[in-house]
Every structure is written in C-alpha cells, then in structure tokens.
MITORTOR-780367 format. One line per 10 residues: number of its first residue (from 1); their letters; for each residue x negated, y negated, z negated of C-alpha. Coordinates in steps of 0.1 Angstrom, whole numbers, padded with zeros to 4 digits. Example, Ala and Ser with C-alpha at 12.3 -4.5 7.8 and 13.67 -1.06 7.14 Angstrom:
residues 2
1	as	-0123,0045,-0078 | -0137,0011,-0071
END
This chain:
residues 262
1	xxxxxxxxxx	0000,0000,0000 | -0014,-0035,0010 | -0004,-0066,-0002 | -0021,-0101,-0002 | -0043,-0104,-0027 | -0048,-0141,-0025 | -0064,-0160,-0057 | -0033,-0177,-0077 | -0060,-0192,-0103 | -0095,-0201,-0111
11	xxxxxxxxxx	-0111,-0210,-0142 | -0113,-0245,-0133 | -0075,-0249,-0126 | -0064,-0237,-0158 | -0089,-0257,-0174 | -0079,-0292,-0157 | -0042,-0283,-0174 | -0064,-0294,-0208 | -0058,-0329,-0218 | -0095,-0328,-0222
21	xxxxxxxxxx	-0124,-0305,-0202 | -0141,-0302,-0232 | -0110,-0281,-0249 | -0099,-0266,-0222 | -0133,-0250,-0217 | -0137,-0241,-0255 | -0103,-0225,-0251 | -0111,-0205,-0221 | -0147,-0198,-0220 | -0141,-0166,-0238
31	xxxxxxxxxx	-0115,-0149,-0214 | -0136,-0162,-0183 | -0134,-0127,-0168 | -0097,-0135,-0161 | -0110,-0156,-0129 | -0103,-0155,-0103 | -0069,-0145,-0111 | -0056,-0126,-0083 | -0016,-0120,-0071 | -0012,-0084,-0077
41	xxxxxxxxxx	0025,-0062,-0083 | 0010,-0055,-0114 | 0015,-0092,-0123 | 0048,-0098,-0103 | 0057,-0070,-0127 | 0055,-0087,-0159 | 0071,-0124,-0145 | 0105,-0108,-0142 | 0100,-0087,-0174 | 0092,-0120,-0189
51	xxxxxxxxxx	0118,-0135,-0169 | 0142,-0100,-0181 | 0137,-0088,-0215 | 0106,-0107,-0221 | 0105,-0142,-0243 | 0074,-0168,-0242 | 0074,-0194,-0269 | 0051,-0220,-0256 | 0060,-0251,-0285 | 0025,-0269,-0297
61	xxxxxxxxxx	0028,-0248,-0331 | 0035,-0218,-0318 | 0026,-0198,-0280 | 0032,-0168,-0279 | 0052,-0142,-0259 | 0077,-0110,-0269 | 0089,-0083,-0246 | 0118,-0065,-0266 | 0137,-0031,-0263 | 0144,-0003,-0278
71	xxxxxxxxxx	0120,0023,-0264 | 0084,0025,-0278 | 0077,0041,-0250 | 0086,0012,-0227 | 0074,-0011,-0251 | 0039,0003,-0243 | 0045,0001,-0207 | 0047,-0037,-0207 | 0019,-0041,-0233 | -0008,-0016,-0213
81	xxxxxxxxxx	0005,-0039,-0179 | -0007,-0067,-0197 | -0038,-0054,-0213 | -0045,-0040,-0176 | -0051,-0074,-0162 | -0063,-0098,-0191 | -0074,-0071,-0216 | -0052,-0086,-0245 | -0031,-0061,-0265 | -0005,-0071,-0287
91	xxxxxxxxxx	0014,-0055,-0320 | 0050,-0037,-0317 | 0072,-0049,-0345 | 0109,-0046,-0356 | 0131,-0072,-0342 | 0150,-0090,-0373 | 0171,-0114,-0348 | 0199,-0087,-0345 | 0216,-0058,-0356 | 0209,-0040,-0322
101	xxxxxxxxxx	0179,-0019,-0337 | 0155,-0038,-0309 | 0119,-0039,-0313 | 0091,-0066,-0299 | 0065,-0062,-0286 | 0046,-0094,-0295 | 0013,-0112,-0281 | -0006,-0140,-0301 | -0028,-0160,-0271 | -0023,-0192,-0267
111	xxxxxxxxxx	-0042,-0193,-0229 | -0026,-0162,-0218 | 0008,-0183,-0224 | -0007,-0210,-0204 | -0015,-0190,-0176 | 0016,-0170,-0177 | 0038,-0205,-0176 | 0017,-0219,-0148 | 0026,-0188,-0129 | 0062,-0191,-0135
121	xxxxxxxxxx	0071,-0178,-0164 | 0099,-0195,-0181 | 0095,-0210,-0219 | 0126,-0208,-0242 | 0161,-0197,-0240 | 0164,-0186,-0204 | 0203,-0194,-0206 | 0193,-0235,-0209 | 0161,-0232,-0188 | 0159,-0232,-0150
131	xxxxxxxxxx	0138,-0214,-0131 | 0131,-0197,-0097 | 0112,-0166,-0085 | 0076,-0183,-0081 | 0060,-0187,-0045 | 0030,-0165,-0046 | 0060,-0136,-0050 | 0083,-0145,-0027 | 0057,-0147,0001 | 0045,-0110,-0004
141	xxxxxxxxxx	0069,-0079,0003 | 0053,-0059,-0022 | 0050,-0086,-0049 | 0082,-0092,-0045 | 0094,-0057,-0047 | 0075,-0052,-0077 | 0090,-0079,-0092 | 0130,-0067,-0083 | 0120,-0032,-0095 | 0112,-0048,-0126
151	xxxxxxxxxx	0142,-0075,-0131 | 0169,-0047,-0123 | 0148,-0028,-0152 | 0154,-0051,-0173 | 0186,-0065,-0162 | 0204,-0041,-0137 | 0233,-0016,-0140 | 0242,0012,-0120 | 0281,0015,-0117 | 0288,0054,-0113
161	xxxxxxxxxx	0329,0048,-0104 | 0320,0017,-0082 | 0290,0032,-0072 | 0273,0000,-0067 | 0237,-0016,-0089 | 0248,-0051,-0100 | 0225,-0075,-0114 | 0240,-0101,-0141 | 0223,-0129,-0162 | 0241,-0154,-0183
171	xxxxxxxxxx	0234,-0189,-0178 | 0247,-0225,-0201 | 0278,-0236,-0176 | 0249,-0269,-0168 | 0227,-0245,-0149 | 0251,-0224,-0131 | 0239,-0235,-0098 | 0206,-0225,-0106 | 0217,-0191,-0112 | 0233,-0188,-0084
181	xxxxxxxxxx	0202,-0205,-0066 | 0179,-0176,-0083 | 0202,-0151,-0072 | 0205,-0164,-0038 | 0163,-0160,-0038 | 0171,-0122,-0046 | 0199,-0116,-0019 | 0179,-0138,0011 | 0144,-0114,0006 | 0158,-0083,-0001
191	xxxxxxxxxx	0175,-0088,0033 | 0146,-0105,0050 | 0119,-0079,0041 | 0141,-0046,0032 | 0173,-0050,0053 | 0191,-0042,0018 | 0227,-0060,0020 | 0242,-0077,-0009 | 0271,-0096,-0022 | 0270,-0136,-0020
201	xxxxxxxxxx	0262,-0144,-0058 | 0294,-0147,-0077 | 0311,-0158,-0110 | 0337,-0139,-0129 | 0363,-0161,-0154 | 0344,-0146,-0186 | 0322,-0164,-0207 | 0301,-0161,-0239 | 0297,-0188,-0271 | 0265,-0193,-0285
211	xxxxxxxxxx	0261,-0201,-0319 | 0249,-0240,-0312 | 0281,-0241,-0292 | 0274,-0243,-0260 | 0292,-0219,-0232 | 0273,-0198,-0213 | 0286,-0177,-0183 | 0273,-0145,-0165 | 0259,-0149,-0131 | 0262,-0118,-0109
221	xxxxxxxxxx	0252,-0102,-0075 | 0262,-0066,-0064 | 0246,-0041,-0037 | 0276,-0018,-0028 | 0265,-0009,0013 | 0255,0029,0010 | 0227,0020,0031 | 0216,-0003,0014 | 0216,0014,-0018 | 0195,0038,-0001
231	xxxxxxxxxx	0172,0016,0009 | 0169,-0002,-0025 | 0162,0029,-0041 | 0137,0041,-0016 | 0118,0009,-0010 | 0123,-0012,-0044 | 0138,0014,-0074 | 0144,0005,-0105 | 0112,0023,-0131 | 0143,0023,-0161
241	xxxxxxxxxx	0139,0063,-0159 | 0186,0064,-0172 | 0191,0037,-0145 | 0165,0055,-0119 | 0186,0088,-0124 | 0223,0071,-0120 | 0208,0053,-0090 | 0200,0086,-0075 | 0231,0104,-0080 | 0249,0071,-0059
251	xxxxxxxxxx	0229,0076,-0033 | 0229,0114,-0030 | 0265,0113,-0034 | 0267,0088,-0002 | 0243,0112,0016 | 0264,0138,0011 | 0295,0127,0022 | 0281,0112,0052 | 0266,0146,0061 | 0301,0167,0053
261	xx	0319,0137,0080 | 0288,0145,0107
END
C-alpha cells in the first residue's frame, strides 16, 4: 500500500508556534526525533480517534489528551498507535465522569498536544467546537481511509434490520452546519476515491440537554446501497472487531441474495 508520505512538520515549525524560540526549543529539543513528522495512516488514525472517543485538553494549566472506552484491549491499541510514532506512552485509569464503567487512557505531554492540535485535532467539547477533516488527509486515499476506519470505530453503527452503517455525532444547535459540513467531507471522498454511495447528511427532530443548558442535536449520515456497503467494508472497514462482524453479516447477506436472483 502506498500513500504520500509528505512531511506535515518540522522542528522548526512547531517551534515558531512558541511565543518565544528560546522556549519553544527548550520544550522540544528533547523529542527532536519526532521531525520531520511525516503524514502516515498511522496518524490519520488517531485524528478521528481523537476526533471520536478521544478528548485533548489544551487550556495553559492543563494539555493533555484522553482516549476513553471500555476495552483494555482497545485502550492499548490507541496508546501503542501513539507510542508508535512519538514514543510517549500514557497510563489507563478509571473514568469517574460517569456511571458508564468507561476507562481513559490518559497522556501528560504538553508538545505532543501541540502538535496534535496543529494537525487538526480539536481542543474541548467537540459538541461547541468546529472542526473539519484536516488537509493532509483528505488529499490521500489511504489517509483518509484510515482515518473513516477509525471514526466509524469510534462512532459508527451497523443496523442489522436496516442493514445500513450510519454515522452520528451530536453537535450545540450553533454548529449544526458544521456538522453537516464535516459530514459532507465524509460523503464527497468516500464517493470521490471509493465510489461508496451515501445519504446527503441529515437531521432527525431529537435532541439532547447538557447540563450547562445548551441543546445539542445528532448529526447523521447513512450508507444503505448494498454496493456500497461492500465496498466500504472491503476498502475502508471498521477495526471495532462487534461492528467489523455485524458489517459482515450485511454484506454477506446482500451477496447472497443477489446470487439466489442470478
């Protein structure tokens, strides 16, 4: 598999993000075998997990970034994806924000967040934060394969009864356009590069209140074509091994019928 491996940083571009050179060299100098910093799947992979199930905290007091689930075991995934490319590791931890029996997996590197913002990784609550699939992805088939593999991971379904996948995220009723704008990204490449058909994005009448009062509302996009459910699965996938196995039986099941009509 080939994909363009053009340089997305250097040292010196990070560093000129520094008020000053002087800090942003002390800061840096240790981790200088991060440059150049090279587009890769690998790190189209952990944008959308970041952009998924991930959360980066980039305030003055406090950068860092949390990937959250369940599974150790996927847990692990994200942190070795990570330590794969910048050699940081992180520490897994019980989640104490909700009853849902979640864990983190958390990362304490204050130039790792930097990087990982300037590559497009959003900061904050997602829900009342725009933000698009970056440039250096969308300009590669494989990045940006990587990167749809990894958001329907995180944020996909497989509808057995509708056999369809459908992709939701909520977001605060002011940024509903860019949802549907982020979407849109989603829907326009999967057709330019894969041929992979989906619905226009769409909103339903439901919506969710957060505790601070403000309204959010889920954004959604559906692939139902049974060739293009094929394709998806045979040229993007989803790695969520439950959600891998539904998205098979979909697609077999459309095989199959077309091959008792021939």
């Amino acid at each position: 598999m080939e994909f363009d491996k053009n340089i997305l940083l250097n040292f010196e571009d990070v560093v000129n993000t520094y008020n000053s050179r002087w800090h942003g060299v002390k800061a840096l100098s240790r981790y200088s075998y991060w440059f150049p910093l090279v587009a890769s799947p690998n790190l189209a992979g952990i944008i959308a997990d970041l952009m998924g199930d991930g959360h980066v905290q980039d305030t003055p007091l406090r950068m860092r970034l949390d990937y959250t689930s369940k599974s150790t075991e996927e847990l692990n995934r994200f942190g070795a994806e990570v330590y794969n490319i910048f050699k940081i590791g992180g520490k897994i931890r019980k989640c104490t924000t909700n009853n849902y029996g979640t864990m983190n997996y958390g990362v304490n590197c204050r130039p790792l967040i930097r990087i990982l913002r300037l590559l497009g990784a959003p900061a904050g609550a997602k829900v009342l934060t725009k933000f698009s699939i970056p440039e250096w992805i969308l300009k590669d088939k494989y990045l940006f394969a990587r990167f749809v593999n990894r958001l329907f991971s995180c944020e996909g379904s497989i509808d057995l009864y509708s056999k369809c996948i459908e992709i939701q995220m909520y977001k605060s009723e002011d940024l509903i356009e860019d949802g549907l704008n982020f979407f849109t990204q989603i829907k326009s490449y999967l057709n330019e590069y894969f041929e992979i058909k989906t619905t226009n994005p769409f909103l339903d009448n439901t919506f969710n209140l957060r505790r601070d009062g403000i309204r959010i509302r889920p954004v959604r996009l559906k692939i139902k074509n049974k060739d293009s459910l094929i394709k998806f699965r045979d040229f993007v996938g989803i790695e969520d091994s439950a959600k891998g196995a539904r998205l098979k039986i979909i697609t077999e099941n459309h095989i199959n019928k077309t091959l008792i009509l021939a």
